[in-house]
ROLOFI-984262 format. One record per residue (C-alpha): residue number from 1; residue in three letters; x, y, z. Coordinates in nm, 4 decimals, always signed. Layout:
<nodes>
<node><i>NUM</i><aa>ala</aa><X>X</X><Y>Y</Y><Z>Z</Z></node>
...
</nodes>
This chain:
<nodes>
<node><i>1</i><aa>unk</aa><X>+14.7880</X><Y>+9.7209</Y><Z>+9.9226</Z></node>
<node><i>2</i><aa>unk</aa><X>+14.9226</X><Y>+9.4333</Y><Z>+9.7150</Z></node>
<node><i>3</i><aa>unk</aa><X>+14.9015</X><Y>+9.1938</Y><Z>+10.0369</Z></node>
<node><i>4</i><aa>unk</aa><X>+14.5346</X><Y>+9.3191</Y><Z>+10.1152</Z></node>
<node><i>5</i><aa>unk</aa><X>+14.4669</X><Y>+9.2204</Y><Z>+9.7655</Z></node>
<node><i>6</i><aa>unk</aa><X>+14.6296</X><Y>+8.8761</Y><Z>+9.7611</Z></node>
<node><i>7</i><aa>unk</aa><X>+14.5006</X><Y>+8.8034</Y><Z>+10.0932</Z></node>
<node><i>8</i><aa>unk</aa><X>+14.1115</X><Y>+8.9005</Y><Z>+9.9785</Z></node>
<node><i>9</i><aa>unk</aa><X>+14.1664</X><Y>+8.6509</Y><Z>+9.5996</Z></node>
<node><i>10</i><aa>unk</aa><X>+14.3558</X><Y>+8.3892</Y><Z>+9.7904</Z></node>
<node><i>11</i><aa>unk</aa><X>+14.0480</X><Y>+8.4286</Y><Z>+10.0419</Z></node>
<node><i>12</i><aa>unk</aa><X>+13.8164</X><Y>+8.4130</Y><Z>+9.7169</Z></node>
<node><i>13</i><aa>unk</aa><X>+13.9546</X><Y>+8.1218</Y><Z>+9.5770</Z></node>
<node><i>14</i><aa>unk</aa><X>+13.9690</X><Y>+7.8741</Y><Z>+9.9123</Z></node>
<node><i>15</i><aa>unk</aa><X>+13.5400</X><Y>+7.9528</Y><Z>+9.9326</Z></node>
<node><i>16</i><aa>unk</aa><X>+13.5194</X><Y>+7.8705</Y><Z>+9.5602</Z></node>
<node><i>17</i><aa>unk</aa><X>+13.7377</X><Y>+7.5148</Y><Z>+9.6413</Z></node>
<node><i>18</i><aa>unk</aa><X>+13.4945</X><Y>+7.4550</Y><Z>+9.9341</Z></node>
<node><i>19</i><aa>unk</aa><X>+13.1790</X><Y>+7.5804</Y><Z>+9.6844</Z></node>
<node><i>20</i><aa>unk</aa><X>+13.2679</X><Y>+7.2811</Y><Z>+9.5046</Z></node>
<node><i>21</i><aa>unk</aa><X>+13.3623</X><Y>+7.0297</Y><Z>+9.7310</Z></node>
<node><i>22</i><aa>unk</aa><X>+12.9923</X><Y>+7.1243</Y><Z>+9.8918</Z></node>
<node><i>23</i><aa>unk</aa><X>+12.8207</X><Y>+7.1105</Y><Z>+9.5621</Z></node>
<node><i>24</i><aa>unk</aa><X>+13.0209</X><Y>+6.7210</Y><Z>+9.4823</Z></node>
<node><i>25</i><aa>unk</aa><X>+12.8885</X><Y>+6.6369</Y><Z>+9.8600</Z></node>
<node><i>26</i><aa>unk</aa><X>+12.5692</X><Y>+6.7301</Y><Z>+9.7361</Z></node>
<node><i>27</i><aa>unk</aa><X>+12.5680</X><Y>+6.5043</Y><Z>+9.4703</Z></node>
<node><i>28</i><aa>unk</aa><X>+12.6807</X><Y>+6.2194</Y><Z>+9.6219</Z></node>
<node><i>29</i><aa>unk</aa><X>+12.4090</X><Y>+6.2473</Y><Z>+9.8924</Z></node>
<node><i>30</i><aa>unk</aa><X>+12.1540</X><Y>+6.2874</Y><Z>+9.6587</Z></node>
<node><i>31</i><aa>unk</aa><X>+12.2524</X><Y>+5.9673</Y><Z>+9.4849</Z></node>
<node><i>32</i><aa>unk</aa><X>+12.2242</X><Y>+5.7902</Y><Z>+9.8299</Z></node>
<node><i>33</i><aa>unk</aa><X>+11.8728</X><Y>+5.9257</Y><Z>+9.9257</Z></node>
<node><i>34</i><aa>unk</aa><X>+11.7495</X><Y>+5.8755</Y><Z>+9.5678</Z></node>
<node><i>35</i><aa>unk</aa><X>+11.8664</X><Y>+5.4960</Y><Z>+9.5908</Z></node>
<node><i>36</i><aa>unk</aa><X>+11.7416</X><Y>+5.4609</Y><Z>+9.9874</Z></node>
<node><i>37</i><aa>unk</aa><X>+11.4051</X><Y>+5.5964</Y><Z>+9.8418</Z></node>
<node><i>38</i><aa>unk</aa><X>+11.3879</X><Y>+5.3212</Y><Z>+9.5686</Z></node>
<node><i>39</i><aa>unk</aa><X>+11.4923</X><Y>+5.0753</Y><Z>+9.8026</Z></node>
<node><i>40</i><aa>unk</aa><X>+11.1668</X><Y>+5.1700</Y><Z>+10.0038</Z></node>
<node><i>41</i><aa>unk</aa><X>+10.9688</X><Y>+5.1653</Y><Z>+9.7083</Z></node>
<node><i>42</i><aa>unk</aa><X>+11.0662</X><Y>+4.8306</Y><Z>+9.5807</Z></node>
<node><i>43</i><aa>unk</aa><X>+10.9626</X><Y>+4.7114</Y><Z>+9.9359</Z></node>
<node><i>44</i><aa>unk</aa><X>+10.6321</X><Y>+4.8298</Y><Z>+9.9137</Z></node>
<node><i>45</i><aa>unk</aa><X>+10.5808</X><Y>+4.6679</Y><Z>+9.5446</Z></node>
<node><i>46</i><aa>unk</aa><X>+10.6961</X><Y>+4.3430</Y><Z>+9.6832</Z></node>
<node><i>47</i><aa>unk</aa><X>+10.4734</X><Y>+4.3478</Y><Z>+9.9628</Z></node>
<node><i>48</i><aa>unk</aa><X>+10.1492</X><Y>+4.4443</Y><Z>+9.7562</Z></node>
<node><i>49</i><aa>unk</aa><X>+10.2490</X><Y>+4.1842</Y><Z>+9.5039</Z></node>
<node><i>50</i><aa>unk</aa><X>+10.2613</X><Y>+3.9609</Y><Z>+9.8410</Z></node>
<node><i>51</i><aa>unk</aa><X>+9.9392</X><Y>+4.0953</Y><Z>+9.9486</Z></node>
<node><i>52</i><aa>unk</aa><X>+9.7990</X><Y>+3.9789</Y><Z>+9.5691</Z></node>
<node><i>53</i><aa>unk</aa><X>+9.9736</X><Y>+3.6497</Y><Z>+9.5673</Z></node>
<node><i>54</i><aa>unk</aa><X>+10.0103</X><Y>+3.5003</Y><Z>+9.8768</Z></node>
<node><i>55</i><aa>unk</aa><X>+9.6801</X><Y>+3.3572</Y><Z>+9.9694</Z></node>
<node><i>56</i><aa>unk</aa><X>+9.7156</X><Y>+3.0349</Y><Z>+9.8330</Z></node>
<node><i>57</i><aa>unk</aa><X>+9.4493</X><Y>+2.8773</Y><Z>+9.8869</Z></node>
<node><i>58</i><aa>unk</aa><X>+9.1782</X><Y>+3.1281</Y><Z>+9.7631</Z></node>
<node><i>59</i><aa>unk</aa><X>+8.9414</X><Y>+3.1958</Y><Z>+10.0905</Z></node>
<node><i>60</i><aa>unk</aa><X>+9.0325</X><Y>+3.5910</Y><Z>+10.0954</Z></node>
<node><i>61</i><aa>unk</aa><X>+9.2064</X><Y>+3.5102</Y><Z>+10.3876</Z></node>
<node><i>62</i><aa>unk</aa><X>+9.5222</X><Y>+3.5791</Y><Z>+10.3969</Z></node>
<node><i>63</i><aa>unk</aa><X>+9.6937</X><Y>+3.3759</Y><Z>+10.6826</Z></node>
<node><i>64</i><aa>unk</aa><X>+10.0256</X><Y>+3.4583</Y><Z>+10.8518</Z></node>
<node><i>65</i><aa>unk</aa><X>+10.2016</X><Y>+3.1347</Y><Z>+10.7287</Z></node>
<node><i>66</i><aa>unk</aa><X>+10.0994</X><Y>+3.1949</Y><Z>+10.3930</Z></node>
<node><i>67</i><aa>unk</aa><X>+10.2076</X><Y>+3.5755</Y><Z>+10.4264</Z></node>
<node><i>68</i><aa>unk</aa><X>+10.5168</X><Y>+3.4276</Y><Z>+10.5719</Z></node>
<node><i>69</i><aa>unk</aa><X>+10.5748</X><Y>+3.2166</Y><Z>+10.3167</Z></node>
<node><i>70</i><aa>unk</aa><X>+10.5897</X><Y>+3.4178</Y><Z>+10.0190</Z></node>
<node><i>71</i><aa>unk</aa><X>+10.7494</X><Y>+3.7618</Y><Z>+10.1819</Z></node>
<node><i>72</i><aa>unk</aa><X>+11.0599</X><Y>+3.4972</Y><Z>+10.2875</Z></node>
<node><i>73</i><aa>unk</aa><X>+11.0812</X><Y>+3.3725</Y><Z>+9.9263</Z></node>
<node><i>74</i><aa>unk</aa><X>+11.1584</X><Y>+3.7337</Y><Z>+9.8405</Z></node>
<node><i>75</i><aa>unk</aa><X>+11.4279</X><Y>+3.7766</Y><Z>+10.0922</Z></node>
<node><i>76</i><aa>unk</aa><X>+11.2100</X><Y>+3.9291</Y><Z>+10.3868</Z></node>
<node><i>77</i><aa>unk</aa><X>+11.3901</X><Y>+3.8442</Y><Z>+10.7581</Z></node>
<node><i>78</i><aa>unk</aa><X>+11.1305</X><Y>+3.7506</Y><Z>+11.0148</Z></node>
<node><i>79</i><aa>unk</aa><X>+11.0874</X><Y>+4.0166</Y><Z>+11.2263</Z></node>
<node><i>80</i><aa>unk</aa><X>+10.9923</X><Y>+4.2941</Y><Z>+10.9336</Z></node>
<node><i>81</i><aa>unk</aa><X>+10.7498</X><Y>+4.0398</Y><Z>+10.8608</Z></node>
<node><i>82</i><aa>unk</aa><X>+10.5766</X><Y>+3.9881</Y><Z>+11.1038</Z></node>
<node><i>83</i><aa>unk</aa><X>+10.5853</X><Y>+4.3471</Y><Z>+11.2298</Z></node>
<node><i>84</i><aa>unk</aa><X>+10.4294</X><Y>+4.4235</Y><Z>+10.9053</Z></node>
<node><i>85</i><aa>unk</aa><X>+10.1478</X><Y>+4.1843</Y><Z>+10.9426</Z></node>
<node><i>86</i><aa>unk</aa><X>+10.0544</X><Y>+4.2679</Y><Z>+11.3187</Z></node>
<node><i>87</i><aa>unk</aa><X>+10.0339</X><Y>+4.6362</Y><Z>+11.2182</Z></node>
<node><i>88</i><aa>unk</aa><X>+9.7177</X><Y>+4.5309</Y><Z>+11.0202</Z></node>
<node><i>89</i><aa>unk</aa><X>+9.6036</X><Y>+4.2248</Y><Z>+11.2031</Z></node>
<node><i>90</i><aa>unk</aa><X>+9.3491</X><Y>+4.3995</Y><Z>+11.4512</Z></node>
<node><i>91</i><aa>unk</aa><X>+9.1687</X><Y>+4.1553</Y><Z>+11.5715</Z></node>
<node><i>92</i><aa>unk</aa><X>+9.4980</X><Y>+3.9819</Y><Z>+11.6246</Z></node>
<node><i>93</i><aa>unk</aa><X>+9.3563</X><Y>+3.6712</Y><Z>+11.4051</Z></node>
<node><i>94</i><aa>unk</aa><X>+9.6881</X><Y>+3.5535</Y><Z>+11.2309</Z></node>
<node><i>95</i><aa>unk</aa><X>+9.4612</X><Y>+3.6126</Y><Z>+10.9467</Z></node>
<node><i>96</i><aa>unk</aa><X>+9.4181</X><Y>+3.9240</Y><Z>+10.7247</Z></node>
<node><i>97</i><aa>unk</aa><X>+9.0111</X><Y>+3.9533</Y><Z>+10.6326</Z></node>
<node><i>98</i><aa>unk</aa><X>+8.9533</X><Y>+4.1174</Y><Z>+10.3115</Z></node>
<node><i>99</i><aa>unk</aa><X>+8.8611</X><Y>+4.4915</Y><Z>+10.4701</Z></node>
<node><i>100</i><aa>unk</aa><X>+9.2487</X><Y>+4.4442</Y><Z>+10.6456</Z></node>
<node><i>101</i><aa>unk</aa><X>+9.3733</X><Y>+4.3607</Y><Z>+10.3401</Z></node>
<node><i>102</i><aa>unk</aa><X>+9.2303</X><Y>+4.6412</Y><Z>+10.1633</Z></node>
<node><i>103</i><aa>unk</aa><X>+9.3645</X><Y>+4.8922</Y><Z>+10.4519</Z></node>
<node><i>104</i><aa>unk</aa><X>+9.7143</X><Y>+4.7631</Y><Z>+10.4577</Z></node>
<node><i>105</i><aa>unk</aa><X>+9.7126</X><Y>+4.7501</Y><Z>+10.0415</Z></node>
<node><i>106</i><aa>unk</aa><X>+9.5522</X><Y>+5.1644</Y><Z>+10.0543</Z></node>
<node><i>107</i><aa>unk</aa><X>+9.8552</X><Y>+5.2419</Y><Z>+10.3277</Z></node>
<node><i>108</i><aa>unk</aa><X>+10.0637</X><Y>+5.0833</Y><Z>+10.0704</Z></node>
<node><i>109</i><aa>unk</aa><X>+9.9717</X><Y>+5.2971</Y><Z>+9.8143</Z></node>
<node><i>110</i><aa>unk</aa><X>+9.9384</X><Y>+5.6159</Y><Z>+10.0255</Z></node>
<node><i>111</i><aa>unk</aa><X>+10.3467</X><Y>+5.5307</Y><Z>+10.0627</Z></node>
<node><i>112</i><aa>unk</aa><X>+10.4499</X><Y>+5.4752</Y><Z>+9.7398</Z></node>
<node><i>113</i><aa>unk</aa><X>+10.2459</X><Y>+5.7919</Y><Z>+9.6361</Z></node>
<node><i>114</i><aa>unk</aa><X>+10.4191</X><Y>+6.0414</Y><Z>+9.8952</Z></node>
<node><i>115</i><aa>unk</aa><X>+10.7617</X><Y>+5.8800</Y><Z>+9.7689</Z></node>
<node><i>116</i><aa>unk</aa><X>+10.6570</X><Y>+5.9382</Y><Z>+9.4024</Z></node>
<node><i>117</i><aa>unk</aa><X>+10.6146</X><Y>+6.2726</Y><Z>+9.4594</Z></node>
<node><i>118</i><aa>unk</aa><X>+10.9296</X><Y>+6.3230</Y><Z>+9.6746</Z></node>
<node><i>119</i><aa>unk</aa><X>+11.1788</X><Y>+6.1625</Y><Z>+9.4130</Z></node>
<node><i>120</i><aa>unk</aa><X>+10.9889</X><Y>+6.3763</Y><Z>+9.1453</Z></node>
<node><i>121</i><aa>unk</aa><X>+11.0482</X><Y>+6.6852</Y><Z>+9.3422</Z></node>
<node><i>122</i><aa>unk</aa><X>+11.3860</X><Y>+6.5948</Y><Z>+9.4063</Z></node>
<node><i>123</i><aa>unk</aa><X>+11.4347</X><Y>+6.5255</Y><Z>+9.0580</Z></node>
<node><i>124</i><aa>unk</aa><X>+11.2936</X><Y>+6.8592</Y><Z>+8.9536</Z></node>
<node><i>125</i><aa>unk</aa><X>+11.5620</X><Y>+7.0350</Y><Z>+9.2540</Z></node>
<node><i>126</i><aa>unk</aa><X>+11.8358</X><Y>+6.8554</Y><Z>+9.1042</Z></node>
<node><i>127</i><aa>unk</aa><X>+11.7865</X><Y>+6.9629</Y><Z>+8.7413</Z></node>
<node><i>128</i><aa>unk</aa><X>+11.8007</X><Y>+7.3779</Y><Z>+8.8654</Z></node>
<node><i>129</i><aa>unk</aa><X>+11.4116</X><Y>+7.4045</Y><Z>+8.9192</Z></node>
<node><i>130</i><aa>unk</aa><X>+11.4037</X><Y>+7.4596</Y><Z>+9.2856</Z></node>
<node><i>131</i><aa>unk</aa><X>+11.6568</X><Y>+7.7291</Y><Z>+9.2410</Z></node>
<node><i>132</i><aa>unk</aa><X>+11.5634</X><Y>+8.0769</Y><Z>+9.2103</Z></node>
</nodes>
């Protein structure tokens, strides 16, 4: 009977060493998709404030070069730029008219919304109110 019994609390206390080892894990990961998610979110600040300041030479045009211009002043490499710009560039102009300006900045915004709300929820999880 005494072995049963030290067998079932030694049992006991290896699940409560892995219950915490899983619940540090947790944390860690958190921190990591909590600083991914701002990472994202700075990127789509920098490229509204791109959007906003870029078109130097006040047509409402914004062309690639100028696009180009101030996205690698903030650190941008050249392919996410101009995958960025082609994915709003429908008529394939090299220039961004004012209506695919105004789509790309809404898209934007639709982003940093949905992330918003994710780091809020995850925020709310991580204080005990997702737990029941």
């Amino acid at each position: 009977i005494i072995n049963d019994t030290y067998s079932e609390v030694k049992s006991d206390l290896g699940n409560q060493e892995s219950e915490f080892e899983l619940g540090e894990f947790f944390k860690k990961n958190y921190g990591k998709v909590l600083q991914k998610m701002n990472i994202k979110k700075d990127k789509i600040v920098d490229i509204q404030d791109a959007l906003r300041s870029a078109n130097t030479n006040g047509d409402k045009h914004l062309d690639f070069e100028e696009w180009r211009r101030d996205l690698k002043n903030r650190g941008y490499a050249e392919n996410e730029i101009e995958a960025v710009f082609a994915k709003y560039d429908t008529d394939g102009d090299r220039q961004l008219d004012e209506t695919e300006q105004k789509k790309m900045f809404a898209d934007l915004e639709g982003q940093k919304e949905v992330l918003d709300k994710e780091m809020n929820e995850m925020d709310e999880e991580g204080e005990g109110g997702g737990r029941g």
